[in-house]
N, C-alpha and C positions, 0 to 999 in steps of 0.2 A: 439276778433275781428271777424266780420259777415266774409266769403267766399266774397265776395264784396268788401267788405272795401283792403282784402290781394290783393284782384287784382289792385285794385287801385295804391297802396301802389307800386306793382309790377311794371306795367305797368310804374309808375312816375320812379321806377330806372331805367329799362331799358332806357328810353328815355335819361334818365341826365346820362350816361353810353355812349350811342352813343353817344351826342353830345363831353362830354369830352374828349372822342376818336377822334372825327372829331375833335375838335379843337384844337386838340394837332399836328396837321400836318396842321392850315391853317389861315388865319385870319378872326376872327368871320363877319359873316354877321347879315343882321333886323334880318332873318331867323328865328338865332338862337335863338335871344333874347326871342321870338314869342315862342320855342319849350320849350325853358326852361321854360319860362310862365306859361304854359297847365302843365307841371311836376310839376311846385310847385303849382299851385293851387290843381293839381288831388293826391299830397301826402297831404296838408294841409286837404282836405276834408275827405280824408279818415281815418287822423289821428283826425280830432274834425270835424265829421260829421254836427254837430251845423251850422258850417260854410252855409252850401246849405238852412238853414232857410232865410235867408234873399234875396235871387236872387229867393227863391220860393215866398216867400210873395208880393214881386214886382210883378211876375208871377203869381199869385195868385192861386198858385197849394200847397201851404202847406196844407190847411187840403182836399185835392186830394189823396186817397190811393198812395203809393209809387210817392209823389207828389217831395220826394227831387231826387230820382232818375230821373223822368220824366225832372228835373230841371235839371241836371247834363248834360242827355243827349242834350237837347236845347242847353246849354251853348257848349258843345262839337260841335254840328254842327256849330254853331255862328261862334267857331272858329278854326274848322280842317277842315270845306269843304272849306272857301277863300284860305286855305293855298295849299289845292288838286287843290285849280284849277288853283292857279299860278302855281303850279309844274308842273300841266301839261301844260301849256302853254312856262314855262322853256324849258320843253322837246322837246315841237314842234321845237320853236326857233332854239334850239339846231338840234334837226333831218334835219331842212332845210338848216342850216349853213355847217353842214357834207354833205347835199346833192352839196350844191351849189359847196363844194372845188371839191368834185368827180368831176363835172361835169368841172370845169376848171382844173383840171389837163387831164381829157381825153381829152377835146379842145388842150391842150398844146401839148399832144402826135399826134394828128390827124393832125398835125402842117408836113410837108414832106411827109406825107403817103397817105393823097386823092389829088388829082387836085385843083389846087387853081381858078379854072371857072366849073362851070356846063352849063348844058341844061339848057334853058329858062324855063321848066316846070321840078320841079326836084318831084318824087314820095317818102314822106318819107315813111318806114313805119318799126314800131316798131313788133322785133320776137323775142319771149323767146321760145326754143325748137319747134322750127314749122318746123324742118325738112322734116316731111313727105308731106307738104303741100307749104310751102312756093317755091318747083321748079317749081311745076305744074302750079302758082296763075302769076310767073314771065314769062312761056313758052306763057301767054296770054296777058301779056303787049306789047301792041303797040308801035313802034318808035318815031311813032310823033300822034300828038293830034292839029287837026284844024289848020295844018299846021308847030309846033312848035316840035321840038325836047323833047324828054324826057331821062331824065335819074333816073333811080333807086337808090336810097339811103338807104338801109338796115341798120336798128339800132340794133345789134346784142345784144341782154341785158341779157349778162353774158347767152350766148347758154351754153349745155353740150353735147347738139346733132347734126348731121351733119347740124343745119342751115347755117352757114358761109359756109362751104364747098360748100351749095346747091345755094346757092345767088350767089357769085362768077363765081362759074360753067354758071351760066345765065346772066353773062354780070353784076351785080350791084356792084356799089360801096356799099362797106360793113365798115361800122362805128362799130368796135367790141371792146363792153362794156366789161369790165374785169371782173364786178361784177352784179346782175340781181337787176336794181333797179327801177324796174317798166316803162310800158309805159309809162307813164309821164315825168317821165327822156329821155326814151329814145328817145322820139319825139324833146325834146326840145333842146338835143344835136345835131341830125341829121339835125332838121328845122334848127338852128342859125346857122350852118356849109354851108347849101344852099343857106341861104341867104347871106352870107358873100361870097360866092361864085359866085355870081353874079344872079340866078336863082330868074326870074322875078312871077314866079308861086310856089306856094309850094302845095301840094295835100300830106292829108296823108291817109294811108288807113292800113287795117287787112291785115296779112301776112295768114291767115287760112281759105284762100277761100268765105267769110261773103260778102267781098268788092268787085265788078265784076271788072277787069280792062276795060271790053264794056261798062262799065259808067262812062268812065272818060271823055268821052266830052260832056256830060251835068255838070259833076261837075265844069268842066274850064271855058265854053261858056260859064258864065256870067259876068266871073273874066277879061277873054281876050279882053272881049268887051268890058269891063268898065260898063258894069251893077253895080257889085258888087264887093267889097274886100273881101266877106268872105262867101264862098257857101257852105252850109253843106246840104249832099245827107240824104233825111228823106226816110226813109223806111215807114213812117204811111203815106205819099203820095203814095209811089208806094207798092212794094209786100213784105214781106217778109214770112218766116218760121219760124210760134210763139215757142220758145222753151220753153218757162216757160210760164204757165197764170198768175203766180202770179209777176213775175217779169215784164212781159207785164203791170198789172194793177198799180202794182209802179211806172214804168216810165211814165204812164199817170198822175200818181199824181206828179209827179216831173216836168212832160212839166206844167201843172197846176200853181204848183206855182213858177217856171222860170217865166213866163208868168204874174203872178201878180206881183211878187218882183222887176222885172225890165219893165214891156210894154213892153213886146217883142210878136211876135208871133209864136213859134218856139212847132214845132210839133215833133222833135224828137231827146231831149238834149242830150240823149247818144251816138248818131251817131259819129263814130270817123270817116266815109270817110268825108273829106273837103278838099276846097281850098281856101287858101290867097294869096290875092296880096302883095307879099314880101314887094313893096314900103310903102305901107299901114302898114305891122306889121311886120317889118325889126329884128326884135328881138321877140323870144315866153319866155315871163317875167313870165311864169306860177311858181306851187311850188309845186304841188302835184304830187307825183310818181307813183299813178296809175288811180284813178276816176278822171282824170282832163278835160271828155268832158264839162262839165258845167262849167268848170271854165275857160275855152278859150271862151265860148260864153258870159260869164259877161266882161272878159278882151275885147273881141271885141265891146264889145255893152258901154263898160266906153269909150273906146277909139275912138268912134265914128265912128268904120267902118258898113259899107252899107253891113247887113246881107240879105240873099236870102236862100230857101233851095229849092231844085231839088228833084224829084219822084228817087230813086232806086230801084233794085233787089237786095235783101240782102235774099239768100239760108244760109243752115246751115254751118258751117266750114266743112271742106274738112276730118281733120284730130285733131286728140288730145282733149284736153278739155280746158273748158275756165278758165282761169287761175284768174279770181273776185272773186270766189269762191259761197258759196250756194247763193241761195234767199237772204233769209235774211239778211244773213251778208255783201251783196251787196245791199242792200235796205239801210242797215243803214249809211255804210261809203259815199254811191251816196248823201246819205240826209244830212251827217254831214259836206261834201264840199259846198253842196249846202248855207245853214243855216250860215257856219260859213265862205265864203268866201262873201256872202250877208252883215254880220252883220261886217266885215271889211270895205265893203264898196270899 
């Protein structure tokens, strides 16, 4: 028997080994049926090779050098990639299901412990370890804003560092996350808590210095007027400090095809400083735990609210580093929210 054929052979017991195991604690699912499948065809082949003559000659790869192997492998993607990509969609499923309990059990708990009314403009903003930064970003938030009170709402996401100590010390209510489950969580817990709280304005902004608090009344002024529901501060209108070029020239591909996939015309999709008019989007229905600026500007743009963006100053963070991680691997996950909250629809 060829080095090939034993792996085969291999391969099909392992697999009918796990399942037998798994189904020895559970009741068989399609799954199964599906995994056992792929085992007994990939042992029958490998015990009477002969067999891959006929799914080649359909394929017209038998007299193809190593045209049954060629054939095999085919047959293998046909049907082990549908199966990777329900499982990974299983997983999603699942990751967002565990997201969502997290996020109602800490509502439950925040249930006695903040004020049950806020300020008319309540400021969320999401900090994972931005102690060194986030006192200084708070000593420059103003009281009121075009006449309207504010109040601060800190989404502490699973700090380790003095940020809660630092928040508090300046007056904000502090929402403190047990576990760090990304800004995406953390917004969407501190937003539904304001708005539930009466707060007719929601603004969210960077805890690391990025987001000016001197620009929060061009963020509101459109909202308070009744311009707009949903103002997002673009930095390609007003100034910023390029820190990546490569990352700068991604996000122009990403406003690009924001821009085509939905008729929008939106010049700066990863800007997280905004403001909502609570009555308008009384609830933030989002899913994603950290890239989710794009995915609040499709949830706004399905739901019908009157998008505007405003010129900012967006300087570098004051302190620490940015928690998306490199280039790259921020290019891919921005594009994969993008792409696959698009193709949800």
């Amino acid at each position: 028997m060829s080095p090939l054929r034993l792996i085969g052979l291999v391969v099909a017991a392992a697999v009918l080994v796990v399942e037998v195991r798994s189904l020895w604690h559970r009741r068989p699912r399609g799954i199964d049926a599906a995994a056992l499948g792929v085992a007994g065809v990939l042992a029958l082949v490998a015990l009477v090779p002969a067999l891959a003559n006929v799914p080649a000659e359909v394929l017209h790869l038998r007299r193809t050098p190593a045209g049954r192997l060629i054939t095999l492998l085919v047959l293998f993607d046909v049907l082990v990639v549908p199966y990777v990509l329900w499982l990974n969609e299983r997983l999603r499923r699942a990751a967002e299901d565990a997201n969502m309990q997290f996020e109602a059990l800490v509502t439950l708990a925040m249930r006695g412990m903040l004020p049950e009314q806020v300020a008319p403009v309540a400021v969320v903003m999401p900090a994972y370890n931005e102690g060194e930064s986030i006192g200084r970003v708070l000593e420059r938030m103003p009281d009121q804003v075009l006449g309207q009170p504010i109040q601060v709402v800190v989404a502490a996401d699973g700090c380790t560092d003095a940020t809660v100590a630092e928040a508090r010390q300046a007056g904000a209510l502090v929402v403190d996350l047990p576990l760090n489950r990304g800004a995406g969580t953390a917004i969407r817990v501190a937003y539904n808590y304001a708005a539930r709280a009466g707060a007719k304005v929601i603004v969210t902004m960077d805890a690391d210095g990025q987001h000016r608090p001197e620009d929060l009344e061009q963020i509101v002024a459109p909202v308070l007027g009744g311009e707009a529901d949903f103002v997002i501060g673009s930095r390609r209108l007003g100034r910023f400090e390029r820190v990546s070029t490569l990352r700068s020239a991604g996000l122009d591909l990403f406003n690009r095809m924001l821009n085509l996939l939905f008729g929008t015309r939106i010049t700066d999709c990863s800007s997280g400083f905004r403001a909502f008019a609570a009555g308008r989007l009384p609830r933030l229905d989002t899913i994603e735990r950290q890239y989710h600026t794009t995915e609040t500007i499709m949830l706004a743009h399905r739901r019908g609210l009157r998008i505007q963006e405003v010129a900012i100053t967006a300087p570098r963070r004051i302190a620490g580093t940015s928690k998306k991680g490199t280039d790259i691997l921020y290019g891919v996950r921005f594009g994969r929210v993008l792409i696959t909250h698009w193709l949800r629809g």
